[in-house]
C-alpha positions as CSV (number, residue, x, y, z in Angstrom):
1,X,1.2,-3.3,-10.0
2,X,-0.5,-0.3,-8.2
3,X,2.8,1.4,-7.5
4,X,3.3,2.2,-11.1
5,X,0.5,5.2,-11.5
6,X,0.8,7.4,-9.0
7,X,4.1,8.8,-8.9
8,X,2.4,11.0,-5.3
9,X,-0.6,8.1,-4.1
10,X,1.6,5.3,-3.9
11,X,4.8,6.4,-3.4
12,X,3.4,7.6,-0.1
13,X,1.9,3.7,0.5
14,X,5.6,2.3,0.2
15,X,7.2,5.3,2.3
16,X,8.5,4.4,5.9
17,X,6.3,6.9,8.0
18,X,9.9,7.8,9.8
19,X,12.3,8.9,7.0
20,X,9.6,10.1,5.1
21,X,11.7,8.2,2.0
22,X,10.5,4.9,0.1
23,X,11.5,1.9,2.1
24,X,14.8,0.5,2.0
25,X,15.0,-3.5,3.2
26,X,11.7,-3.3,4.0
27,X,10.3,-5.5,7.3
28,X,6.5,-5.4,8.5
29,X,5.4,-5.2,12.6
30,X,3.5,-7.9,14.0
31,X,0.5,-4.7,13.6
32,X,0.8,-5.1,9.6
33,X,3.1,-1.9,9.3
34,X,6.0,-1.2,7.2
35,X,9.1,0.2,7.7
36,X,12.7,0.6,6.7
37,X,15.0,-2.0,8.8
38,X,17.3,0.4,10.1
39,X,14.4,3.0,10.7
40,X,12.8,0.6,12.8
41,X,15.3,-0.6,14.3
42,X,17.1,2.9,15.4
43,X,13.1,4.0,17.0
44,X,13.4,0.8,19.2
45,X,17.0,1.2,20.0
46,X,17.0,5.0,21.4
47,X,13.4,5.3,21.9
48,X,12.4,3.4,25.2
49,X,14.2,2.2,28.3
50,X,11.2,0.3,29.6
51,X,11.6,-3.0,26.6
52,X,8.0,-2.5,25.5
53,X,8.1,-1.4,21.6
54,X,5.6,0.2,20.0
55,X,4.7,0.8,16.2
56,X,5.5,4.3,15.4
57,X,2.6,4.8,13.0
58,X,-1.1,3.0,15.4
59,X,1.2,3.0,18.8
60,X,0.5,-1.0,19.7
61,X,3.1,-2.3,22.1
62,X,5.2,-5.5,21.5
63,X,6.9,-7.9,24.3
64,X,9.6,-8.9,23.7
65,X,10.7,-6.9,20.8
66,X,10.0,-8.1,17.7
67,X,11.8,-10.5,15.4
68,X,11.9,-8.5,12.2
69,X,12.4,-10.1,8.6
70,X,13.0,-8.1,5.8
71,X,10.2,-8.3,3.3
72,X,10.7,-9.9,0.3
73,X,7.5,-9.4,-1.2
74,X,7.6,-5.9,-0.6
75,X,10.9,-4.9,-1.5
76,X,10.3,-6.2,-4.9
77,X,7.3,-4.2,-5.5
78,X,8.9,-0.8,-3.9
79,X,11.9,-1.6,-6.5
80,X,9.7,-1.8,-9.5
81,X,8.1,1.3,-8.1
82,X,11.4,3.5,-8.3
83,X,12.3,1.9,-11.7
84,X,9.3,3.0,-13.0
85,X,9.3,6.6,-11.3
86,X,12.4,6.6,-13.2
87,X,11.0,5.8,-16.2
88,X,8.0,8.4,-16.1
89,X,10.4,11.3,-15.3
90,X,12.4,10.4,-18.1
91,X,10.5,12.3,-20.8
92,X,9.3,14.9,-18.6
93,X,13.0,16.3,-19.5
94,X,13.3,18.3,-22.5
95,X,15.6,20.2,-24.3
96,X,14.8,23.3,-22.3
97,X,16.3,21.8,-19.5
98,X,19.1,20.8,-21.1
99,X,19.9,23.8,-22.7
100,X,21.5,26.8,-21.3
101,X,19.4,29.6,-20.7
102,X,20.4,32.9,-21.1
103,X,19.3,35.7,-18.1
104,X,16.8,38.3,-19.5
105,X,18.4,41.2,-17.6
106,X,22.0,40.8,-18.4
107,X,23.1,43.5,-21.1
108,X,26.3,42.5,-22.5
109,X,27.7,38.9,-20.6
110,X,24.8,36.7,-20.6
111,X,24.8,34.5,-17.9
112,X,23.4,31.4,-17.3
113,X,19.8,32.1,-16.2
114,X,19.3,29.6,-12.5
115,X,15.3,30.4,-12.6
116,X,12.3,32.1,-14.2
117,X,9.4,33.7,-12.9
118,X,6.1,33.3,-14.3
119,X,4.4,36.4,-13.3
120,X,7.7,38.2,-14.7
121,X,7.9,36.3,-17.5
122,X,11.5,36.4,-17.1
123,X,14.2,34.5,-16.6
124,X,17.2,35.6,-14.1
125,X,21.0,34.6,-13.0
126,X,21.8,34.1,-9.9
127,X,22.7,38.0,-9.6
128,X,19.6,39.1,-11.3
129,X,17.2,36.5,-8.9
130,X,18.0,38.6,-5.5
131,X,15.2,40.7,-5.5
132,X,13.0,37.8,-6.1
133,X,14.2,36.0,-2.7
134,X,14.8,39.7,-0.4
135,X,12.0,42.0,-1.5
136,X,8.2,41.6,-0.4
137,X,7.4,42.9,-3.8
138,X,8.3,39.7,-5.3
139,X,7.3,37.3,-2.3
140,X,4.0,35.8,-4.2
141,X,5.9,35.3,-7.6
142,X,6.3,32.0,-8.8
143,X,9.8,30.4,-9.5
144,X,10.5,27.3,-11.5
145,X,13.4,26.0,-13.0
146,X,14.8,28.2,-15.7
147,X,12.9,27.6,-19.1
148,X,13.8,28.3,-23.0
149,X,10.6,28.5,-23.9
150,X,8.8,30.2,-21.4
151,X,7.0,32.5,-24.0
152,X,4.9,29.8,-25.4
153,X,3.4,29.3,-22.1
154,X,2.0,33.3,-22.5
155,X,-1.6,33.6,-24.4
156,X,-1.4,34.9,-27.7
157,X,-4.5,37.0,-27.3
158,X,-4.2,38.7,-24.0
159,X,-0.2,38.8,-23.0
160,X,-1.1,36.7,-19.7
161,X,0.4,33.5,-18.0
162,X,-1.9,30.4,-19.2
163,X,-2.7,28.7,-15.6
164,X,-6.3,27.4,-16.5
165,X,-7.0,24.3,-18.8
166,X,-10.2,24.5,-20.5
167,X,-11.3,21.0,-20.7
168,X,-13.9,21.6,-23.3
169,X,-11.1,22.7,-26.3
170,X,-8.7,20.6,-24.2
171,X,-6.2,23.6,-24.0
172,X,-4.5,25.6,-21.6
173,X,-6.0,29.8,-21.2
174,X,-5.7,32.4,-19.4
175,X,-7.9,34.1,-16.9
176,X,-9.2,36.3,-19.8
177,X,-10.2,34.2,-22.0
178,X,-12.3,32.2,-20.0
179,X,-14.4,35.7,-19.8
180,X,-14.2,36.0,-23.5
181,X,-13.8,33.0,-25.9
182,X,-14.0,30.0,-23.4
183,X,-17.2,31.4,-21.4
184,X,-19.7,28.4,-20.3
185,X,-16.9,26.3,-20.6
186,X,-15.6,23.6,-18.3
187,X,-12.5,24.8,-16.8
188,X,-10.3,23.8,-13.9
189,X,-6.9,25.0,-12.5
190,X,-3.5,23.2,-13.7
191,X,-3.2,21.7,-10.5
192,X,-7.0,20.3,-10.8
193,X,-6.5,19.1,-13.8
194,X,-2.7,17.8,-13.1
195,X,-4.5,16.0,-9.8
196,X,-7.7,14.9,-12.1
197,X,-5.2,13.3,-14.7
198,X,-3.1,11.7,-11.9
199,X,-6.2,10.5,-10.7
200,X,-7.6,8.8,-13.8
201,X,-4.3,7.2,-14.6
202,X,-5.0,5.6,-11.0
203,X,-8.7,4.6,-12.5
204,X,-7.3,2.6,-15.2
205,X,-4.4,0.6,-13.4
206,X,-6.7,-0.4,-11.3
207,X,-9.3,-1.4,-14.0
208,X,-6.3,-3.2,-15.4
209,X,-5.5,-5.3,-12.5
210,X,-9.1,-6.1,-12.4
211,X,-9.1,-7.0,-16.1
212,X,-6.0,-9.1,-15.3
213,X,-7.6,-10.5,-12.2
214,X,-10.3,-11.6,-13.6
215,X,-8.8,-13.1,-16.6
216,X,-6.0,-14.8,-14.2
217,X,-9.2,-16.8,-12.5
218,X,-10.8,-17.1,-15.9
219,X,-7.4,-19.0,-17.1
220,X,-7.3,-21.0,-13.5
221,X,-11.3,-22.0,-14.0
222,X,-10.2,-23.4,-17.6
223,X,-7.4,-25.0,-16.5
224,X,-9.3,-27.2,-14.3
225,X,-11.8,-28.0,-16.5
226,X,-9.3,-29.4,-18.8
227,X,-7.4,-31.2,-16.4
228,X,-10.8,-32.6,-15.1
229,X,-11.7,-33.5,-19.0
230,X,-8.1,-35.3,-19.2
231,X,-9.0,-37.1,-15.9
232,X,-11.9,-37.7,-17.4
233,X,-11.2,-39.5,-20.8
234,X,-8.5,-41.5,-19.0
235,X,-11.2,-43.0,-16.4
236,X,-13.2,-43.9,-19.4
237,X,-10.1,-45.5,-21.5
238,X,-9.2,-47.2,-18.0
239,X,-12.5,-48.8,-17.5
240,X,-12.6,-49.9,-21.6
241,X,-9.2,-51.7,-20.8
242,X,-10.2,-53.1,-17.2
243,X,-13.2,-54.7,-19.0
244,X,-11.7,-55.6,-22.5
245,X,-9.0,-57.4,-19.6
246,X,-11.7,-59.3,-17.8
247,X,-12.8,-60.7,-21.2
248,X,-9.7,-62.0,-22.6
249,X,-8.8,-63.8,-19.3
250,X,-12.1,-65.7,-19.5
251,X,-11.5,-66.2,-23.3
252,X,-7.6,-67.6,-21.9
253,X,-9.2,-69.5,-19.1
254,X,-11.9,-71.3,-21.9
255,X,-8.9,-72.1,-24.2
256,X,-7.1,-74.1,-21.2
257,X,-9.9,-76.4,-20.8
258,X,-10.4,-77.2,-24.8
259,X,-6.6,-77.5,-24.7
260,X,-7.4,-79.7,-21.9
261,X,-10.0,-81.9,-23.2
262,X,-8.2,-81.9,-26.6
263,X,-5.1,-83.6,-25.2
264,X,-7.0,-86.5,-23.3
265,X,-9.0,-87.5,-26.7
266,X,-5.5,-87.9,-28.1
267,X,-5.3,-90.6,-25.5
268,X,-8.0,-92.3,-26.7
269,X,-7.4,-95.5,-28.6
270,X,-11.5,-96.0,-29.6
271,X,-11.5,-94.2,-33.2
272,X,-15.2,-94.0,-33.9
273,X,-15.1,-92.3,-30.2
274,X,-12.1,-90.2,-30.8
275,X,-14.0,-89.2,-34.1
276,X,-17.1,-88.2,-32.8
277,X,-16.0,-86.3,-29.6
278,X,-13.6,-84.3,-32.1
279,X,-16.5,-83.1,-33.7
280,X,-18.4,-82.1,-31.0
281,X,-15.3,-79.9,-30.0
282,X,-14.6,-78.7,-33.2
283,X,-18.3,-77.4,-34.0
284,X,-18.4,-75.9,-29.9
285,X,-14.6,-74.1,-30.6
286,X,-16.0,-72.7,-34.3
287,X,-19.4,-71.2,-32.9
288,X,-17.4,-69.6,-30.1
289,X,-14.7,-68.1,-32.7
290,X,-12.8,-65.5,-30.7
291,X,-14.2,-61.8,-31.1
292,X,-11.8,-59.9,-32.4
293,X,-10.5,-57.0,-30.3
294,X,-9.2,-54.1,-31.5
295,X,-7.3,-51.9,-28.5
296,X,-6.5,-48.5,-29.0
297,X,-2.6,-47.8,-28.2
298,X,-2.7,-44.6,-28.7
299,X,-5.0,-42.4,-26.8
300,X,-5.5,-38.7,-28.4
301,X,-5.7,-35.8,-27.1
302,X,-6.1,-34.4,-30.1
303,X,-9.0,-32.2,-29.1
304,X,-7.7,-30.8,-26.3
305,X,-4.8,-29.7,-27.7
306,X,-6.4,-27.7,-30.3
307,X,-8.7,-26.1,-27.8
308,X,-6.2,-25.2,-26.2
309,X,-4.6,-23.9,-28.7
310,X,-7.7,-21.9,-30.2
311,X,-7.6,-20.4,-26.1
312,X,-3.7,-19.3,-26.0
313,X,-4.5,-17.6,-29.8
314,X,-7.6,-15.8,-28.2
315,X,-5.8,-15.0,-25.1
316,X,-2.8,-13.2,-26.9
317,X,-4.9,-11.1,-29.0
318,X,-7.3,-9.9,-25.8
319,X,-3.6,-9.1,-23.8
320,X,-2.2,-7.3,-26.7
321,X,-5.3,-5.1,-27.0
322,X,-5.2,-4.5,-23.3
323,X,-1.9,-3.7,-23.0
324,X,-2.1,-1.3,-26.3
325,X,-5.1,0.6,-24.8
326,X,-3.0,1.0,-21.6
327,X,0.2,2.0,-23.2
328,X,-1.5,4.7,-25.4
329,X,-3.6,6.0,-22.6
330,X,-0.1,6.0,-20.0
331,X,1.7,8.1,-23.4
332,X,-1.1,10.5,-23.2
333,X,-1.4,11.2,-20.0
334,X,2.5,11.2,-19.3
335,X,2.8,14.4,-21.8
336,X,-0.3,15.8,-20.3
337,X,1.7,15.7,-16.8
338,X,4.6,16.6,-18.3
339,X,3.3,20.0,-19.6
340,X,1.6,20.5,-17.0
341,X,4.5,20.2,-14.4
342,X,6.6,23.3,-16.5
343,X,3.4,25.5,-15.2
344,X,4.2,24.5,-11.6
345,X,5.9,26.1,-9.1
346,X,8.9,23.2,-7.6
347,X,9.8,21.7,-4.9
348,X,11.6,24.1,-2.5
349,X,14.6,22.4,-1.4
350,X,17.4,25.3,-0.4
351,X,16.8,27.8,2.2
352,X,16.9,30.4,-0.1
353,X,13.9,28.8,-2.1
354,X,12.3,28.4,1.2
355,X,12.3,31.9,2.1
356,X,10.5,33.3,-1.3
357,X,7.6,32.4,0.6
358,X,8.8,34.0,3.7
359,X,5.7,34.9,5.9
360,X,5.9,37.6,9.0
361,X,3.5,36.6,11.5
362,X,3.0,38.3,14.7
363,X,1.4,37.1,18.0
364,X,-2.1,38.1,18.3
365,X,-2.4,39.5,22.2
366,X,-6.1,39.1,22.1
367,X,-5.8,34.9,22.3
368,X,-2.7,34.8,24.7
369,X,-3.4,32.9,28.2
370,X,-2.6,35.1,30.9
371,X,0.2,32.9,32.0
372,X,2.1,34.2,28.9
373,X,3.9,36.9,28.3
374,X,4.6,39.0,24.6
375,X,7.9,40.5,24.0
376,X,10.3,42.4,20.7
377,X,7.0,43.5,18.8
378,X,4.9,40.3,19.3
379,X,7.4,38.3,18.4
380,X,8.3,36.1,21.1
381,X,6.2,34.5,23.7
382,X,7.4,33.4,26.9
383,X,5.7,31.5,30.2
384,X,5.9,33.9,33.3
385,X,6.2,33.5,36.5
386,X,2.8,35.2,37.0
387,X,-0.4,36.1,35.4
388,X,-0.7,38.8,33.2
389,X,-3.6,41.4,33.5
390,X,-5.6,41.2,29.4
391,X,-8.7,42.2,29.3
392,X,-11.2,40.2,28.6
393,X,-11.7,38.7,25.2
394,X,-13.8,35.9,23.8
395,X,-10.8,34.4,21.3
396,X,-7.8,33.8,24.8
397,X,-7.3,30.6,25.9
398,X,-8.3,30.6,29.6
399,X,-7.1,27.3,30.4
400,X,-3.7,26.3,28.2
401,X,-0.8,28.4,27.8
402,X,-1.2,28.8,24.3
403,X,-1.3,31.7,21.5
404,X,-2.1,32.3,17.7
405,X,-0.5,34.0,15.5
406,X,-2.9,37.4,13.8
407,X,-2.3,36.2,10.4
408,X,-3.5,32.8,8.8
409,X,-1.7,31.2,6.1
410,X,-2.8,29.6,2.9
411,X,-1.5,28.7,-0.3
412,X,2.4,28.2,0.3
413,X,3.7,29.3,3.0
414,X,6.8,29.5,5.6
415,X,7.9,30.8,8.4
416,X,11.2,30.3,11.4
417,X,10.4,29.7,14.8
418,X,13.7,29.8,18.0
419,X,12.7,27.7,20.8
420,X,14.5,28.2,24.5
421,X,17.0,25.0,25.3
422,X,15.7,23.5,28.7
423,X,12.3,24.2,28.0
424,X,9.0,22.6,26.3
425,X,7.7,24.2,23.6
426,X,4.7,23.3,21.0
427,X,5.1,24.8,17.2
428,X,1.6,24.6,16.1
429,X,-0.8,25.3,13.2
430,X,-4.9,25.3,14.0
431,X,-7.7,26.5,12.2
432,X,-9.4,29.2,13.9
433,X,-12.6,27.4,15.0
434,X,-10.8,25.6,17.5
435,X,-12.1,25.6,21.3
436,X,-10.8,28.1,23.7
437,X,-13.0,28.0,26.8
438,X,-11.9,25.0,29.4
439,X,-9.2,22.0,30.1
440,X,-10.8,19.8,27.6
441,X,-8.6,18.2,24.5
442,X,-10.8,20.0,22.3
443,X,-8.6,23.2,22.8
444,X,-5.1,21.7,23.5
445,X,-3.0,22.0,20.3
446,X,-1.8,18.5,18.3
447,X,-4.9,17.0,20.6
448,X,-7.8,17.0,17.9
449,X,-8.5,17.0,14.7
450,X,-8.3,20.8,14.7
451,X,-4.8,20.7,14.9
452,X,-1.5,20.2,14.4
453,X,1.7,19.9,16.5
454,X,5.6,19.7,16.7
455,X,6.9,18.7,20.4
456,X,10.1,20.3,21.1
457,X,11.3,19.0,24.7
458,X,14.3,16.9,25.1
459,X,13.2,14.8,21.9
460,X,11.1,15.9,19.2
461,X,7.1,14.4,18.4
462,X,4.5,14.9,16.0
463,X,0.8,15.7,18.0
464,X,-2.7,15.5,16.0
465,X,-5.6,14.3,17.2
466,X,-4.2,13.0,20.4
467,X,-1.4,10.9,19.1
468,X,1.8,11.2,18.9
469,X,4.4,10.1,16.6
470,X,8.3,10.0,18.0
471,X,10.8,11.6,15.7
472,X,13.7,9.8,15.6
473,X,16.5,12.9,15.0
474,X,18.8,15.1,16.4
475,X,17.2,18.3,18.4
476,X,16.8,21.7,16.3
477,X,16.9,24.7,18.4
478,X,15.7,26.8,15.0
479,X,12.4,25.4,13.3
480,X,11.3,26.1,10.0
481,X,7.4,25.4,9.1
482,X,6.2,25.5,5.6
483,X,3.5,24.6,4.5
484,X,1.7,23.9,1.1
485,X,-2.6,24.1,1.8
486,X,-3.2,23.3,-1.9
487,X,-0.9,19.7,-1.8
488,X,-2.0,18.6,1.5
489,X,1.4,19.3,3.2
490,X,2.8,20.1,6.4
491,X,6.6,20.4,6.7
492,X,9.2,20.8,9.6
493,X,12.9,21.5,9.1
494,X,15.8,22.1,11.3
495,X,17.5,25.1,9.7
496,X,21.2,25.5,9.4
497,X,23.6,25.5,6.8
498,X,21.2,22.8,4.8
499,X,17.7,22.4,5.6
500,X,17.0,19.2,7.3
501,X,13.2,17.5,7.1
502,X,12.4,16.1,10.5
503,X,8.9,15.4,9.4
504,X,5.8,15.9,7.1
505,X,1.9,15.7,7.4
506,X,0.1,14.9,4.6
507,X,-3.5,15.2,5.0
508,X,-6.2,17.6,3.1
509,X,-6.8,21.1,4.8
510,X,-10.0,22.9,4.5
511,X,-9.5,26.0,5.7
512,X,-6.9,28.7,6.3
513,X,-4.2,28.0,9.0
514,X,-3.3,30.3,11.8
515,X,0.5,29.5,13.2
516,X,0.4,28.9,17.1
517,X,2.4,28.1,20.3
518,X,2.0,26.3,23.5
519,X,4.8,26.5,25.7
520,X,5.1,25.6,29.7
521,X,7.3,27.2,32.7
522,X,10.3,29.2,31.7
523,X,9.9,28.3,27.9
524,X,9.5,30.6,25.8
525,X,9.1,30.5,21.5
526,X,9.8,33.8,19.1
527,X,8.8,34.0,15.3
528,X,12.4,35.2,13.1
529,X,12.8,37.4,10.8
530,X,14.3,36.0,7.2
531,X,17.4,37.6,7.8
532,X,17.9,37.0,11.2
């Protein structure tokens, strides 16, 4: 039931942490994991040659390798959980999408407008969109799916892109206003409030399935008390007949002895004594006249029934005023969402969408080790032979061959990185308080909780916080790194004709990121250009 809210909280719960995709024949490790059957199945086959298997998400060892099963249970619930992602993206759809939209630059031929830009205000054919994805002018503008209506997301009083909701007047402003007309207001970013609704929506499915909890034991508490009132009445109906039995078996028993002694007075040839010992009889049998019992054939349960039936009426009207509440709440917040995803940037998926938020990084000489040397502008790193002569500087790495890149990166951001074939190479992102000084893990990148690391030998891992994660994939001599600070994401790619994801992080960063590398003897790492 949980699945249903969070179309980004639990579709990360039912994900396989190796395709990164919702699981597909689900089976669980004897460590409580989940994963997809084939995932699993493909680590384990081409990932040790020593028949000890491990759990790619905690790392606990199994011998022998496991039995797997697929999960019932859970496939059902991950099957729900894409019809109803299905059914909450339905009305996000609206006519703008299906529409054609016409480019804002074309003069004569319209074409078919493939995006608009919201600082522009604009939308663009694929001719028209170049400069948007070559020039550095355009490298912080926003891109979303091409919109008709992207005028009514412009504020009537100031000309400027609404991206703040002001949650006072419950409507979306822009930057000015909330220095003119919405000062002292609550406001919060689309995203906040986007994350807030999501967030709430989470709140009350919960709250429901503790409604519905609770009401399921109330249900199973009253069906035991009836059953135990049934049980009841019939012990006390039982015992009425055991004892209304006992009494007509005596009453039988004291009729075969007057039959008894009534059938040797017949015998008797003496009439005065015949005479007198028939009325003895006959005065004993007439002061014991037989009670008259009256036994109940049919039991009722009557009562019960109608108590039941005052419960069911009850129950129905509490369930459709849940379920009402829920249903208008879901409506609300799904056109809340929905109007709040056409502010959005999307998903990057091509490489061309990639690059729009193309960083160029350079290495920063003042944090290289001295076993690594800097080559093509600071571009490319490589491990030498011998040492080379820095000077001095509180920010190098005296210990690890390792160095950051001078710029951080924030917001969205993404970058290429080449890595030598033969040699061992880590793409890394850190923030910049981690340690320099010294062999500890504390300054070793993908080792603590400062970091984060992609392994590029002769298979491909995942390093943070001194654990690794296998990656299950072909190797990628050409990396690409993007990453989104404000969603929590880490991406790597393998660029080529498509872009390929080998793996994602999703954690919460809390400060800006500076790209890094570690690399060891005759390796070496360069940062490309977009166009290279």
């Amino acid at each position: 039931m949980a699945e249903d809210s969070s179309i980004s909280v639990d579709h990360l719960q039912f994900s396989c942490s190796i395709c990164l995709d919702l699981l597909k024949d689900p089976v669980t490790t004897p460590c409580g994991h989940s994963f997809c059957m084939v995932c699993i199945n493909n680590f384990w086959d081409h990932g040790t040659e020593t028949r000890v298997y491990s759990c790619p998400q905690c790392r606990e060892t199994f011998v022998p390798r496991p039995h797997l099963r697929r999960n019932n249970v859970m496939a059902e619930v991950v099957d729900k959980l894409k019809r109803k992602e299905q059914k909450i993206a339905s009305p996000v759809l609206n006519s703008s999408e299906s529409e054609d939209v016409e480019c804002d630059i074309c003069f004569q031929s319209k074409d078919k407008a493939t995006k608009s830009c919201l600082v522009c205000l604009a939308s663009f054919c694929e001719t028209h969109l170049k400069p948007h994805y070559e020039s550095p002018t355009f490298k912080r503008h926003k891109l979303v799916q091409a919109c008709k209506n992207l005028q009514d997301k412009i504020c009537p009083h100031h000309d400027k892109l609404e991206e703040i909701y002001c949650r006072t007047d419950q409507k979306f402003i822009c930057s000015l206003c909330v220095l003119t007309g919405h000062r002292g207001h609550d406001t919060a970013s689309i995203a906040a409030q986007r994350a807030e609704k999501q967030c709430t929506s989470q709140v009350a499915v919960e709250e429901c399935e503790r409604i519905f909890t609770d009401l399921l034991l109330s249900v199973e508490q009253k069906c035991s008390e009836v059953i135990e009132l049934i049980r009841t009445q019939e012990k006390t109906e039982l015992d009425q007949a055991e004892g209304l039995l006992e009494q007509l078996e005596q009453e039988i028993a004291d009729l075969k002895r007057k039959h008894s002694d009534l059938e040797q007075l017949s015998y008797t040839e003496d009439h005065i004594s015949f005479l007198q010992s028939f009325q003895s009889l006959y005065t004993a049998f007439k002061a014991k006249d037989t009670n008259r019992m009256t036994i109940n054939q049919n039991i009722s349960f009557e009562g019960v029934r109608k108590s039941l039936s005052e419960m069911k009426e009850r129950l129905d009207d509490l369930l459709f005023c849940i379920v009402y509440a829920y249903v208008s709440a879901f409506c609300y917040l799904s056109l809340t969402v929905a109007k709040v995803q056409m502010v959005l940037p999307f998903e990057p998926k091509t490489r061309d969408e990639f690059l729009q938020y193309f960083c160029h990084l350079s290495l920063d000489p003042n944090t290289a080790n001295e076993a690594l040397c800097l080559s093509e502008n600071n571009r490319k790193v490589t491990r030498s032979g011998g040492l080379t002569q820095y000077p001095y500087h509180p920010e190098r790495f005296d210990a690890y061959g390792q160095v950051l890149c001078k710029e951080s990166v924030s917001g969205r951001s993404y970058w290429e990185v080449e890595w030598s074939r033969g040699g061992w190479v880590y793409i890394s992102v850190t923030y910049r308080g981690i340690s320099r000084k010294g062999r500890g893990v504390e300054c070793w990148f993908g080792h603590n909780n400062q970091s984060w690391s992609l392994e590029c030998s002769s298979t491909l891992s995942i390093w943070h916080n001194n654990i690794q994660t296998k990656i299950p994939c072909l190797l990628s001599f050409r990396i690409g790194v993007f990453v989104d600070q404000h969603a929590g994401t880490l991406s790597f790619y393998s660029v080529s004709d498509t872009m390929t994801l080998l793996h994602r992080v999703q954690t919460t960063f809390t400060e800006p990121l500076y790209p890094g590398f570690w690399v060891n003897a005759l390796a070496s790492a360069k940062l490309c250009y977009s166009l290279e």
